[in-house]
N, C-alpha and C positions, 0 to 999 in steps of 0.2 A: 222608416224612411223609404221612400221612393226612388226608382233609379230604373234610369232605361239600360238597360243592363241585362246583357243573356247571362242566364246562369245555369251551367252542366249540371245535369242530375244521373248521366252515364257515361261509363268507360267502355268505352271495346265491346258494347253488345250486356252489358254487364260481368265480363271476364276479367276485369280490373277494378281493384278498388276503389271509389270513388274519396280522394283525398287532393291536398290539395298539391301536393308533390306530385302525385302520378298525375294530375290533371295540366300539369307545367312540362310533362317530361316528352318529349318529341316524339316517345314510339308509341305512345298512347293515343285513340283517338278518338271526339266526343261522338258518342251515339244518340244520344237523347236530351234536349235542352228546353227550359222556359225562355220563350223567344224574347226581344226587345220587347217591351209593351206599345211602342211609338211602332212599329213593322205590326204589332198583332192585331194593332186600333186601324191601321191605313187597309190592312185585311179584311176585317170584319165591316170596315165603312164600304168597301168594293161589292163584300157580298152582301149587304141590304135586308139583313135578317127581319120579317116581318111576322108582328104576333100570329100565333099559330102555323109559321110555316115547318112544315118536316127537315131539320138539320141535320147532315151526314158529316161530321168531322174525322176527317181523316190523318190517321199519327196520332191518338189520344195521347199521349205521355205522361205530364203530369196529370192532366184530365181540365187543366187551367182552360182551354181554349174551350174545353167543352161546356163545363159551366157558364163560360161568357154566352155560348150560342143559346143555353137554356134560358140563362136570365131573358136574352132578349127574345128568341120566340115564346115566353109566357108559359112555358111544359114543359118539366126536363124530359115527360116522356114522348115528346117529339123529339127528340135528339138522340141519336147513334153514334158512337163512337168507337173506331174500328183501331186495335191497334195487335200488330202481329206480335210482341215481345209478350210474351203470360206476365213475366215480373210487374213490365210496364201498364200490363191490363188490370191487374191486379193493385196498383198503386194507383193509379186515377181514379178506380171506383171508390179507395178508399177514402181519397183525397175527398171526392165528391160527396161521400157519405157524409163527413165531415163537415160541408158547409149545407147541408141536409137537400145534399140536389142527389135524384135516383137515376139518371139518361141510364139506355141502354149501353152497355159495357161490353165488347164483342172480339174475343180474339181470331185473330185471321190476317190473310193476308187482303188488303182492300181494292190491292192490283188487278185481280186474277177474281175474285166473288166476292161478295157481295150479301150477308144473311141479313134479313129485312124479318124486321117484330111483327107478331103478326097483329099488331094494332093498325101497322102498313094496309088499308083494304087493296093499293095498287102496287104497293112495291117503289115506289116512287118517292124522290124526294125533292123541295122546290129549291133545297140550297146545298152545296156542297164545298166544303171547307179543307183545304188539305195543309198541312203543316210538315210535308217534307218536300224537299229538291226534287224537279221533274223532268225529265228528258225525252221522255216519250208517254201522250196522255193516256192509260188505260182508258180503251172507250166503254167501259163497262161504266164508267162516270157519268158520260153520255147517255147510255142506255137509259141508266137509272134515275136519271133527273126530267122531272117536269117541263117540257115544252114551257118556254118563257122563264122558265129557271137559271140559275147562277149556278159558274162551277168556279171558285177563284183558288190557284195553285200559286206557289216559285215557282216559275219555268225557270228551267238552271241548264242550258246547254253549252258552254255550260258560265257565262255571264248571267246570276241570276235577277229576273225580275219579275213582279208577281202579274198575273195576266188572270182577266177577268173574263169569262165567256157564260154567254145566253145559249142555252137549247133553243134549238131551230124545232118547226114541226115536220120537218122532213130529215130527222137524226142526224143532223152536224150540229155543230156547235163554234161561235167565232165568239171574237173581243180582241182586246187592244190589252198593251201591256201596262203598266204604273211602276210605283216608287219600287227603287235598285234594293236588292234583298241577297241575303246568303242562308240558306237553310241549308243541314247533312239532308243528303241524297234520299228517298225512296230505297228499302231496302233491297229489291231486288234490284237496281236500277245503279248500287254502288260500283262506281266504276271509278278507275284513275281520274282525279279531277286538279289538273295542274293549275289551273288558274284561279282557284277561288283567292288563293294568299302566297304573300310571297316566297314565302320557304317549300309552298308544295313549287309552284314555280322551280324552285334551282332542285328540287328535288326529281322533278321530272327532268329539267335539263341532262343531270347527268347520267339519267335512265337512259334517255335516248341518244346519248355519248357511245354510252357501253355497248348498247344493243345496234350501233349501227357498224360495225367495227365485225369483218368475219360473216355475213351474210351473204352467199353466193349470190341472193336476187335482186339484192341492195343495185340501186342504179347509183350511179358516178356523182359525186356533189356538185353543182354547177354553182357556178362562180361569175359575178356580173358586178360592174357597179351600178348605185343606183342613181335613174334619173332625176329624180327629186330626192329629197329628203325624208327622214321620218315620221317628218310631225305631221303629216295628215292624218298619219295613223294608229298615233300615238292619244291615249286620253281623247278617244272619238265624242262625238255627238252622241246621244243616247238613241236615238234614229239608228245610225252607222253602228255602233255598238251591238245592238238586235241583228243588223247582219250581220255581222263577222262572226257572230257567235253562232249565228242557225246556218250559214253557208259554209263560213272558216272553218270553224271548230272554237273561236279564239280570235283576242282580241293583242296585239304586240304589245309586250311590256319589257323595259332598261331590268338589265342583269344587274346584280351588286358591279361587277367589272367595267359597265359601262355600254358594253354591247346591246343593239337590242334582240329580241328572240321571240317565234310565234313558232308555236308548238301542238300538233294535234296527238302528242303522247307516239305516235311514229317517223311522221316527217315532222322536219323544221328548219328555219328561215333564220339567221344570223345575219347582221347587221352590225360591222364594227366601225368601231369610231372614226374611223375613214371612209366611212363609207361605202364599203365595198359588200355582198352580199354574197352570204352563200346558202345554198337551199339542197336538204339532205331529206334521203326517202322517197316515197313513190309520190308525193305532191310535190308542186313549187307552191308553197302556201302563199309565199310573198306577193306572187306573180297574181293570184288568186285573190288576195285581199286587197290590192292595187284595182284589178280589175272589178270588183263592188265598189271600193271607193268611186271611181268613176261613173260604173251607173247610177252609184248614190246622186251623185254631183250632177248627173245630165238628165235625174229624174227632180232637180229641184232640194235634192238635200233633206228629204222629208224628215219628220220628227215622229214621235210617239203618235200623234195624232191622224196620222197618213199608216201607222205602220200597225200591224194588227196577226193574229194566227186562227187557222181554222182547223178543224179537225170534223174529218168522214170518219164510218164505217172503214173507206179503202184506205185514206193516208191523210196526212198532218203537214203543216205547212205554213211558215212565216209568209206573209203577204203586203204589198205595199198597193194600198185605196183602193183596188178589189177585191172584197176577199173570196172571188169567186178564183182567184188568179193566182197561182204559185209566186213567190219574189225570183224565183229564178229564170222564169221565163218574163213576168215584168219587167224585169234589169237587165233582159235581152243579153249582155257579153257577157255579166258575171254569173249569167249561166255554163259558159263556153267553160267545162274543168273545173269546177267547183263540185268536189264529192256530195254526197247526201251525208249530213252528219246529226246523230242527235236524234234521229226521226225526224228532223224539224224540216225538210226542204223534201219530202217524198213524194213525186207525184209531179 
């Protein structure tokens, strides 16, 4: 039977037994999974795998994703697949073996290098497949793909979406984002991430409860009510979404209590049912997320289709319909105190 349907194949890096108890239990948490197939089909449609092109799939896991790229470039020995865990490197090939496909099987980390077969005559690859959460692009990605080539990632900064980008022939690399996705992180790249689900959600709430409590350089919580409402803010536009997440940090979401809360894991912005607002740590994020919504709104309210990211050599950078042009100087005020978060607004 059939079923779109992620399924855990690791705990904790492999330091937990994979059952179905431990995989229920809250201090456990998934390292490694077979993704939806409906997110792996809308992936592999972005990245355009054509016969005989060189495939880099990055995250081998089960090796599933990799197979997919063999069948459709027509050579599994066009096909690399990088995966830093040995256990996990070691079970894809086997997997692979199994359905009588050979791809090159490569442990390492895919971040940081890069080892190319030497059937590679340039080192070069024309498509590049990544299958974990991204926050900032290695441009060794870049380096390594084909001019006119695909790199399609989750950018996860952390609202994930998967984003499609062309090699340029002068070493950038841009595209536009697509369909909403949740992958685990890039393993060096795991960092606190409050907003994928709910419970990390109150999870980090009360992190930054405790830790804001006793800090000498803590500034004063400021207390305001607000002049609108929530709901602008609240369940954005997928346009508006893209920024809050590459400028905020974050998108506000209702507490079980009823409160609402935007949270970059230091500062945070409460919202209680009266209305009244209070904003803690060295951001006013409120203040900050108000301010893009506005530029959102006096630039037209763009969608996916206006809104796009580039990546240099120097830095990285959400863009709205230039993507010669950072969004934080496009949106003019909600540049005005919007930190750089994510990598995503550098520059």
């Amino acid at each position: 039977m059939y079923s779109d349907s992620v399924i855990v194949t690791q705990l904790d890096g492999g330091r937990t037994a994979l059952t179905p108890a431990n995989a229920a239990a809250p201090s456990t948490a998934p390292s490694c999974a077979a993704s939806s197939p409906l997110l792996v089909t809308a992936g592999l449609r972005h990245l355009a795998v054509r016969p005989g092109d060189r495939v880099l799939d990055v995250g081998g896991g089960t090796g599933w994703t990799s197979g997919l790229c063999a069948y459709l470039t027509g050579d599994d020995a066009l096909v690399t697949t990088v995966e830093i865990d040995p256990d996990l490197a070691r079970t894809a090939a086997e997997n692979l073996a199994r359905c009588g496909l050979h791809p090159s099987v490569v442990t390492g980390d895919a971040a940081t290098e890069l080892q190319t077969p030497h059937s590679h005559s340039d080192g070069l690859f024309d498509r590049v497949h990544v299958t974990c959460g991204i926050t900032h692009v290695p441009y060794v990605w870049v380096e390594r793909t084909r001019p006119g080539g695909h790199i399609v990632l989750p950018y996860n900064p952390p609202i994930g979406r998967l984003l499609r980008l062309t090699v340029l022939d002068d070493g950038s690399a841009t595209g536009r984002f697509g369909e909403e996705c949740s992958y685990m992180p890039l393993r060096s790249q795991r960092l606190p991430q409050p907003h994928q689900h709910q419970h990390q959600h109150q999870h980090q709430h009360q992190q930054t409860d405790e830790g804001a409590t006793g800090a000498d350089d803590t500034p004063p919580s400021r207390v305001r009510s607000l002049e609108f409402g929530t709901e602008s803010l609240l369940d954005p536009a997928p346009g508006l979404q893209v920024l809050l997440a590459s400028l905020v940090g974050d998108e506000p979401w209702v507490s079980g209590s009823g409160s609402v809360l935007l949270t970059d894991g230091v500062s945070r912005a409460t919202v209680d049912e009266g209305g009244r607002l209070t904003q803690t740590g060295p951001r006013d994020l409120w203040d900050e997320a108000e301010s893009v919504h506005r530029a959102w709104t006096r630039q037209g309210r763009p969608g996916l289709d206006r809104i796009g990211f580039t990546v240099t050599p120097e830095r990285q950078y959400v863009w709205v319909d230039d993507p010669a042009v950072p969004a934080v100087r496009a949106l003019g005020e909600a540049a005005a105190g919007t930190a750089t978060t994510a990598g995503a607004s550098v520059g």
